[in-house]
C-alpha positions as CSV (number, residue, x, y, z in Angstrom):
1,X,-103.2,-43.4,-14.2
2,X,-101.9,-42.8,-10.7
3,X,-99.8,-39.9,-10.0
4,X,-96.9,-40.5,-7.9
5,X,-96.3,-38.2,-4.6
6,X,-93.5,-35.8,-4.7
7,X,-91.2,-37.0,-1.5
8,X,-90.0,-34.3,0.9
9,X,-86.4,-33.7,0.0
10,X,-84.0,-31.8,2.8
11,X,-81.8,-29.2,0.9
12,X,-78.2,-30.9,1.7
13,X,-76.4,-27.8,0.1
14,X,-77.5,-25.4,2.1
15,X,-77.1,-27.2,5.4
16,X,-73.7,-28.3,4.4
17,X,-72.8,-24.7,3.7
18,X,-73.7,-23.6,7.6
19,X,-72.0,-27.1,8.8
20,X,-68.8,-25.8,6.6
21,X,-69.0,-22.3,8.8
22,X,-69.7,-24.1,12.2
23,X,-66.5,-26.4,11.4
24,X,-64.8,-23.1,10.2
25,X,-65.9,-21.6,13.2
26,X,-64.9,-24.1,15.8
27,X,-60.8,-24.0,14.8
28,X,-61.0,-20.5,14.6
29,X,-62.1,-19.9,18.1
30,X,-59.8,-22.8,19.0
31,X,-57.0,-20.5,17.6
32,X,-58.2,-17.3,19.7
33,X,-58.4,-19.2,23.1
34,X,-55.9,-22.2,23.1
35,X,-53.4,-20.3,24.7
36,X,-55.0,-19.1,27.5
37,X,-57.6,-21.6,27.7
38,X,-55.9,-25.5,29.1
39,X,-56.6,-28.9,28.6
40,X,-56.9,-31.5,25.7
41,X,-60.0,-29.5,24.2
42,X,-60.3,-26.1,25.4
43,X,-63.3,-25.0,27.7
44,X,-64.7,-22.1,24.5
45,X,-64.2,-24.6,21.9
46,X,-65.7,-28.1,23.4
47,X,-68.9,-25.4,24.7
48,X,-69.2,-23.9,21.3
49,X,-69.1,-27.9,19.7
50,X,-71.9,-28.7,22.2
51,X,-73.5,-25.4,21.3
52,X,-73.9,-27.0,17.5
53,X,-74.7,-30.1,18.0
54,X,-77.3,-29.1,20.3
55,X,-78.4,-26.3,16.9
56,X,-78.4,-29.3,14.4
57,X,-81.0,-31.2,16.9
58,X,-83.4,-28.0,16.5
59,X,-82.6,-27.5,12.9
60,X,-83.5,-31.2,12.6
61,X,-86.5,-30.7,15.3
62,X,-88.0,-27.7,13.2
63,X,-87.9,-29.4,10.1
64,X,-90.3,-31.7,10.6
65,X,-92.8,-29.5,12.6
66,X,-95.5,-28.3,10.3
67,X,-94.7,-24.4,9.3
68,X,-98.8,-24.2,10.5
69,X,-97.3,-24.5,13.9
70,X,-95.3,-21.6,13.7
71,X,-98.2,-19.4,12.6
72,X,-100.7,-20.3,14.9
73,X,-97.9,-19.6,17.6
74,X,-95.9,-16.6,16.5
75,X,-97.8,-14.1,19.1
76,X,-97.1,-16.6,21.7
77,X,-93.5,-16.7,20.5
78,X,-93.4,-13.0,20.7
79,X,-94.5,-12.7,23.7
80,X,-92.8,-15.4,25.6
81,X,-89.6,-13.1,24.2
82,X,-90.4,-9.9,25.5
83,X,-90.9,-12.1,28.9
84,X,-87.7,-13.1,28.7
85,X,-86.5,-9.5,28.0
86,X,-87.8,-8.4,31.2
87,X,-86.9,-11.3,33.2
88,X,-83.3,-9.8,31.9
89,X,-84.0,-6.4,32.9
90,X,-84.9,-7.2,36.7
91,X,-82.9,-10.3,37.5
92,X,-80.1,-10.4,34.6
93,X,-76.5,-11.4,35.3
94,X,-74.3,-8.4,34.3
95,X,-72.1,-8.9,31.8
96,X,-69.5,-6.7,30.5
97,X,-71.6,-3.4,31.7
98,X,-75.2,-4.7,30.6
99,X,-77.9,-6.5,31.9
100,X,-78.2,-9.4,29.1
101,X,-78.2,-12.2,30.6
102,X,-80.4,-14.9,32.5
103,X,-79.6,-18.6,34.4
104,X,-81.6,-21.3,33.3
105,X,-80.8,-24.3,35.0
106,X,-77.3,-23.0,35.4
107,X,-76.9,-22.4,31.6
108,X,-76.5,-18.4,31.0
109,X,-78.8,-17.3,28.1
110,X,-79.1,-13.9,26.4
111,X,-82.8,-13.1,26.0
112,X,-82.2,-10.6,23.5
113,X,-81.2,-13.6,20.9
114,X,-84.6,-14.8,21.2
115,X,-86.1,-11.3,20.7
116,X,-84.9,-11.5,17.1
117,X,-86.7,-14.9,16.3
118,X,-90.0,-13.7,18.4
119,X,-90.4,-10.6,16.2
120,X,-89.6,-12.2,13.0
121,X,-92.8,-14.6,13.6
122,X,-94.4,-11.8,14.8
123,X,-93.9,-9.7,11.7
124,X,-94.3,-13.0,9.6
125,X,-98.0,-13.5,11.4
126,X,-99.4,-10.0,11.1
127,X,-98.4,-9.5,7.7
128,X,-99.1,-12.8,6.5
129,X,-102.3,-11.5,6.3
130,X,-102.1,-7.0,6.4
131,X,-100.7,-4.5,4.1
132,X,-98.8,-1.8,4.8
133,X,-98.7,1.8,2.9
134,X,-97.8,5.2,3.9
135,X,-101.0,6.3,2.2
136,X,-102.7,4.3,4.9
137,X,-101.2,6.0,8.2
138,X,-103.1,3.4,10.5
139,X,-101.1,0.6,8.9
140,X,-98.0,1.6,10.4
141,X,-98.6,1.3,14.0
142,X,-99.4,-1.8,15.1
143,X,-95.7,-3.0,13.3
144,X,-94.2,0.0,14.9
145,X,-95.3,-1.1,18.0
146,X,-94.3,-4.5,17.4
147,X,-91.1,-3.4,17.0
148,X,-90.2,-0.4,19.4
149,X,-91.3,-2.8,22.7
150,X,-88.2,-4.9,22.2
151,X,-86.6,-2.5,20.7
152,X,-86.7,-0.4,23.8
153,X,-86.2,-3.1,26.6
154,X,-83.3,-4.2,24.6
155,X,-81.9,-0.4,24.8
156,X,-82.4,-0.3,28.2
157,X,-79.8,-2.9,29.2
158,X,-78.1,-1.3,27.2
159,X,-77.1,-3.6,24.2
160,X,-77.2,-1.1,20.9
161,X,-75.5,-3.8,18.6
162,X,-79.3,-6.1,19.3
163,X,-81.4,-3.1,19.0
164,X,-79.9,-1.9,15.7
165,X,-79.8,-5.4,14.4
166,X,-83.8,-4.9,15.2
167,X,-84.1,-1.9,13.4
168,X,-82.1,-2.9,10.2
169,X,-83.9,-6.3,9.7
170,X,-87.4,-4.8,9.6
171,X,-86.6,-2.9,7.0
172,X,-86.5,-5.7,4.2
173,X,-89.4,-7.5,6.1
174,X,-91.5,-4.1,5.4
175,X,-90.6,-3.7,1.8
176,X,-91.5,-7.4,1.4
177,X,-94.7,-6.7,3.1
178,X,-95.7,-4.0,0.6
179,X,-94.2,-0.5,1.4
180,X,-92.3,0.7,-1.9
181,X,-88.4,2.1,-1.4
182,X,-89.7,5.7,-1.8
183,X,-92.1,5.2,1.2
184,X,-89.0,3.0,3.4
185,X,-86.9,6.6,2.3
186,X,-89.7,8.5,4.1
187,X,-89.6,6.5,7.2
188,X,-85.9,6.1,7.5
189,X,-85.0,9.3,6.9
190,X,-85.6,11.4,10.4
191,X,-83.2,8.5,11.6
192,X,-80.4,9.5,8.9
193,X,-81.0,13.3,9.6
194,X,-80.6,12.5,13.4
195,X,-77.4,10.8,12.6
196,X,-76.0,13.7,10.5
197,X,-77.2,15.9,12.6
198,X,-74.4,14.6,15.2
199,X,-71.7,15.2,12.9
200,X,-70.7,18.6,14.1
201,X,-71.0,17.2,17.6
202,X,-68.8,14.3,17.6
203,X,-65.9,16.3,15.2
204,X,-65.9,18.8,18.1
205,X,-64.9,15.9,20.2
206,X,-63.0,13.7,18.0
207,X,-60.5,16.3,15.7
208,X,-61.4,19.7,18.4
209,X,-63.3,21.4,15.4
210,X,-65.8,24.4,15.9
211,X,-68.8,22.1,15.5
212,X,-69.9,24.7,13.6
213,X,-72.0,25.4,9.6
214,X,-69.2,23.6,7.6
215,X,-70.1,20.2,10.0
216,X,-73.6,20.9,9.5
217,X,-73.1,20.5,5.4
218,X,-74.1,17.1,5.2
219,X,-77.0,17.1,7.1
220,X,-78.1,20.2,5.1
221,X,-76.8,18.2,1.9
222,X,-79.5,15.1,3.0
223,X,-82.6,17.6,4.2
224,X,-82.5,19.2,0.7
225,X,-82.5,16.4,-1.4
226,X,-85.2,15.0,1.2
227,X,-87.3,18.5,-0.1
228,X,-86.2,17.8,-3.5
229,X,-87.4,14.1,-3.5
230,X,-90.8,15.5,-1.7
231,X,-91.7,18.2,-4.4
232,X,-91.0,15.9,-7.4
233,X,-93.0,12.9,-6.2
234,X,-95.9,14.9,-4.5
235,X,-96.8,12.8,-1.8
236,X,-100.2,13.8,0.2
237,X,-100.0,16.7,1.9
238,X,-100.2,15.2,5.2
239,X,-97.3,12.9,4.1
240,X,-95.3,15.7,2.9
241,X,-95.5,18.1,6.0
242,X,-94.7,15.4,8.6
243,X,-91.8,14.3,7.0
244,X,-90.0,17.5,6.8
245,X,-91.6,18.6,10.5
246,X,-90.1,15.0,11.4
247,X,-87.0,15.3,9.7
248,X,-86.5,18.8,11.4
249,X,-87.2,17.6,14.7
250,X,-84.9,14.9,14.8
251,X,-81.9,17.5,13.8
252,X,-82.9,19.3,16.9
253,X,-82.9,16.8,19.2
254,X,-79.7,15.3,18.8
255,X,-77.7,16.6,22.0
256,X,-81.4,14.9,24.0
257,X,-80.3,11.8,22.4
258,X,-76.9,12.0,22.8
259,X,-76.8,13.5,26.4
260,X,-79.8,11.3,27.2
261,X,-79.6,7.8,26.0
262,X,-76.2,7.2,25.2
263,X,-73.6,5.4,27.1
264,X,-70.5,7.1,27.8
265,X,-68.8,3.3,26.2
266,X,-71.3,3.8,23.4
267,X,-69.8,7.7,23.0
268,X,-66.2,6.6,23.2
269,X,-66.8,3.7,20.4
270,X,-67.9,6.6,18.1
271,X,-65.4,8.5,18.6
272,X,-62.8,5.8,18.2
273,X,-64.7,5.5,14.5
274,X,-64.1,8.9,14.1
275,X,-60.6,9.3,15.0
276,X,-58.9,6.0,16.8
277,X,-55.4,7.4,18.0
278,X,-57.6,10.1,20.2
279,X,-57.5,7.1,22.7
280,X,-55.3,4.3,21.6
281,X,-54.7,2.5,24.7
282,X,-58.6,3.0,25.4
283,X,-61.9,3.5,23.3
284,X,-59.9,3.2,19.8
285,X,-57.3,0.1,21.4
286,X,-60.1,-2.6,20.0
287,X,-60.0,-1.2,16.2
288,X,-56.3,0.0,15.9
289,X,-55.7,-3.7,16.7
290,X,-58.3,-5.2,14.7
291,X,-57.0,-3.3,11.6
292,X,-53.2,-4.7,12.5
293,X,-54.5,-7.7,12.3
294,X,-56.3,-8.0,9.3
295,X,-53.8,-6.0,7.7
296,X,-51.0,-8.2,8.7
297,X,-52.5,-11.3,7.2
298,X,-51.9,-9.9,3.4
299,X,-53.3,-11.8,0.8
300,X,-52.8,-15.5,2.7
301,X,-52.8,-15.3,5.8
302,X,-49.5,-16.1,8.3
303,X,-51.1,-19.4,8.8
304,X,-53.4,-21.0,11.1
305,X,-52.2,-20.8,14.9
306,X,-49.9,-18.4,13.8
307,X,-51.1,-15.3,14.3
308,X,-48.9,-13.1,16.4
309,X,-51.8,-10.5,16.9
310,X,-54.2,-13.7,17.8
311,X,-51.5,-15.0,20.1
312,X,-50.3,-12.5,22.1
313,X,-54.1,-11.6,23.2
314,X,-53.7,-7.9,21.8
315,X,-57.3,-8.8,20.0
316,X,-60.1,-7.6,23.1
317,X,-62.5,-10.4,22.8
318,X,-61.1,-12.3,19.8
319,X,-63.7,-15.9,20.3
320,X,-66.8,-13.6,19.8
321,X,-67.0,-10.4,18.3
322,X,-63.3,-10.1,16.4
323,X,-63.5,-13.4,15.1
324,X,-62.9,-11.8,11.5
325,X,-59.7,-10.4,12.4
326,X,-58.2,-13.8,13.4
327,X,-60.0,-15.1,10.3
328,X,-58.0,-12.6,8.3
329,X,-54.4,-12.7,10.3
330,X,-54.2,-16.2,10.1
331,X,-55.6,-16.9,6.4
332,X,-55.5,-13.4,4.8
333,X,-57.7,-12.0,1.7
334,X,-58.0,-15.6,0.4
335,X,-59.2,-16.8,3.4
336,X,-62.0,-14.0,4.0
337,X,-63.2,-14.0,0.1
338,X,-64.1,-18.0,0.7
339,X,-65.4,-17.2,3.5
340,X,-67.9,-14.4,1.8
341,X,-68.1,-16.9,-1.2
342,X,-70.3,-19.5,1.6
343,X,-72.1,-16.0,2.9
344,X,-73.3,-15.7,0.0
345,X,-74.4,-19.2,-1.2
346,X,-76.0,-19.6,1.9
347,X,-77.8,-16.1,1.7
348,X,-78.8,-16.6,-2.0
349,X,-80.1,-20.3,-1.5
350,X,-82.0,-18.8,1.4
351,X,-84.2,-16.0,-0.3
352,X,-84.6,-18.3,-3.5
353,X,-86.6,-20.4,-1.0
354,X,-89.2,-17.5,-1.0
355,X,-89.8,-18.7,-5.1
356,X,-90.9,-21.7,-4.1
357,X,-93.4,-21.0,-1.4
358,X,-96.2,-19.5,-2.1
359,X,-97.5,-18.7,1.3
360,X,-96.9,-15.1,2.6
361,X,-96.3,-16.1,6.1
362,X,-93.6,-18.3,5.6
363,X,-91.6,-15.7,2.8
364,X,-91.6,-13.4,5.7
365,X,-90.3,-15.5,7.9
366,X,-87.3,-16.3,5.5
367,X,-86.8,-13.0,4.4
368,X,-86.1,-11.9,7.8
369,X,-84.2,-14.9,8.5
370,X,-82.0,-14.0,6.2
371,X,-81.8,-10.3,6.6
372,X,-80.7,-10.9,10.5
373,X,-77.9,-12.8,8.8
374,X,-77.0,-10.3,6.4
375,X,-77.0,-7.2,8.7
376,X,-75.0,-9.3,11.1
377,X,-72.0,-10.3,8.8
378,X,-72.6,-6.6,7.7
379,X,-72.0,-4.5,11.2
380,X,-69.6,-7.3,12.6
381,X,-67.3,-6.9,9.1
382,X,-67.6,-3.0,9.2
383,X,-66.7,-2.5,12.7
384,X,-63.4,-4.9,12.7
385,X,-62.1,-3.4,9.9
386,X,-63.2,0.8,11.1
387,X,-66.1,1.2,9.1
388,X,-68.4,1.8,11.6
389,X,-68.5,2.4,15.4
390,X,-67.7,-0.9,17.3
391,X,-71.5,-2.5,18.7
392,X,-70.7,-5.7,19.8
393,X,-72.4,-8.0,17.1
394,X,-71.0,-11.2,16.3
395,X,-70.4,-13.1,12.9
396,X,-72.7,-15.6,12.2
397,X,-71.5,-19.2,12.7
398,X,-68.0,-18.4,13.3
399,X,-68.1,-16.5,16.7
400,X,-68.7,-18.0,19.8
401,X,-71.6,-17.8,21.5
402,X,-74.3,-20.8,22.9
403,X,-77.7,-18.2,22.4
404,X,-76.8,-17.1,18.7
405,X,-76.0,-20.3,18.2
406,X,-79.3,-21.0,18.9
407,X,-80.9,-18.5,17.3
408,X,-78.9,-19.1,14.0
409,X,-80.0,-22.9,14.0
410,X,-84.0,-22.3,14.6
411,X,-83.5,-19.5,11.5
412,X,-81.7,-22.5,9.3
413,X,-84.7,-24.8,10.5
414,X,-87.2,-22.0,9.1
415,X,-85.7,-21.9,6.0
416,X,-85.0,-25.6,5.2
417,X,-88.6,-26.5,7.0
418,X,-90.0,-23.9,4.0
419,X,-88.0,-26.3,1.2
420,X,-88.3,-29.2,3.2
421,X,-92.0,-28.9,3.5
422,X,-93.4,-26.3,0.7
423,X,-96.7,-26.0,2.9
424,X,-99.4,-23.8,1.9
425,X,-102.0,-22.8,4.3
């Protein structure tokens, strides 16, 4: 008896959920420009409609390209990225203070978008086929390396909201690939003791305090449980002695880093965290706002187009990266809770994908599909409502923006090529 073929089937659901958010999207950026912004369709929102049609085509496009395609490519991918990156870094158009941006036949693209997709195939490749393990030290560097060339060309220009949007993504990819979360403790933590090692530096600025042993308390708090951890589990000696060395190191060289490679904008943002009425009218203007906003909206909203915040422009860059608090002015808790609700569906359906592929290649390329996602609607939530420093990251599908557009619509054509597909290789 003949056995009948399975048929391909495209998972509506999940691209109806993103289509929801685009829609979503496009009246919410319609709200934060229309009064500024003239004609029957305004210029931001007719761009960003363009913008998704233009996605759905490469959604569509990906789909039915072969995920083999991908694999055999991924280092060309890469690499055509980091291109890109420092076509940005000579030649960019400056924009808002940083080199992101190129031309392309008159259409201004920011290379940095494309870095994320490039070393998500690039991490998807390697470790479709390589393990990782602290025991194995040698393990490490070719994904290190992998990461800290965009990583760093991206800091140069200087966008930190890309290059920690980098960083946080490779850490699911790396557990996915094999590293255990006692070993991704290890390797993050000279990165938390660097940032707690700023503490007494930035509340001498911030709230004029002595910067002195009671700042230094939580740092001291983290390096002893980091000892504690160490002792109990007994990793190799070698594995031991650099972390503490490393962890050490890092606490010293935190006025380097923050004397060296920080942007006096990138210094005022933190302390506007810290303490926004230090600078109201400056550095802490963009959150004191935001938090009006949101806070204004209550529990549903003031209604759409009728935002006074959203209005009267006292939102900096309300289209892009404050899209959240016109979301939650004009449509309140309700309105941000249904929002999260198709986050979440969309997120969920995503890494359930990886239980019906088999192939390693392609769950790493989902996982950190997903995990951009994630860390995006993370930061860009935290930082409009003062829960961390201000990075410039948008929201996914609902701010505007023609490259992350893009970039959101070939991750979506990963993901639904994977269920589309289920190709093994």
């Amino acid at each position: 008896m003949l056995g009948t073929q399975k048929k391909n089937v495209l998972d509506i659901s999940l691209l109806i959920c993103a289509l929801s958010l685009w829609a979503i999207g496009v009246f919410l950026i319609f709200s934060a420009t229309h009064i500024y912004e003239s004609g029957p369709l305004v210029h931001s929102t007719r761009n960003q409609i363009i913008w998704i049609i233009m996605g759905v085509i490469v959604i569509l496009t990906i789909i039915s390209i072969p995920m083999r395609f991908f694999y055999s490519f991924a280092y060309l991918f890469y690499g055509a990225s980091l291109l890109l990156l420092l076509y940005a870094d000579i030649t960019g158009v400056i924009a808002k203070g940083a080199e992101r941006w190129v031309s392309i036949a008159g259409i201004k693209l920011q290379p940095s978008e494309f870095a994320k997709i490039g070393l998500i195939l690039a991490f998807a490749r390697y470790f479709s086929s390589k393990s990782i393990s602290l025991e194995n030290i040698k393990s490490l560097f070719i994904p290190l390396i992998l990461l800290l060339i965009p990583f760093a060309l991206i800091l140069k220009q200087p966008d930190l909201g890309t290059a920690l949007i980098l960083g946080l993504m490779t850490i699911p990819i790396l557990y996915w690939a094999g590293l255990s979360a006692i070993e991704l403790f290890y390797l993050l933590s000279p990165i938390i003791s660097l940032v707690l090692s700023a503490f007494p530096l930035i509340m001498a600025f911030t709230v004029k305090t002595s910067g002195g042993i009671i700042e230094a308390i939580p740092w001291g708090i983290f390096f002893i449980i980091t000892c504690g951890i160490l002792y109990f589990l007994r990793p190799r000696f070698i594995i031991l002695v650099s972390i503490v060395i490393i962890n050490l190191f890092m606490a010293g060289i935190t006025n380097i880093v923050w004397n060296g490679f920080l942007q006096d904008y990138q210094k005022k943002r933190i302390f506007s965290f810290i303490n926004p009425k230090m600078d109201p009218a400056g550095s802490g203007y963009q959150v004191i706002q935001s938090k009006v906003a949101i806070g204004s909206g209550l529990i549903t909203g003031k209604g759409y187009l009728k935002g006074t915040q959203t209005r009267l422009s006292f939102l900096p860059e309300q289209h892009t990266d404050f899209i959240f608090s016109v979301l939650g002015e004009q449509f309140g808790f309700l309105g941000c809770i249904a929002i999260f609700l198709l986050y979440l569906f969309l997120i969920v359906r995503g890494y359930t994908t990886t239980q019906m592929v088999k192939n390693r290649f392609t769950n790493i390329l989902i996982v950190g599909s997903i995990s951009l996602i994630v860390f995006h609607v993370f930061i860009n939530v935290a930082m409009t409502t003062g829960m961390m420093p201000v990075v410039g990251v948008p929201l996914p599908f609902l701010s505007y923006g023609g490259s992350f557009t893009m970039t959101l619509s070939v991750l979506l054509g990963f993901i639904l090529n994977a269920r589309y597909q289920k190709q093994d290789f």
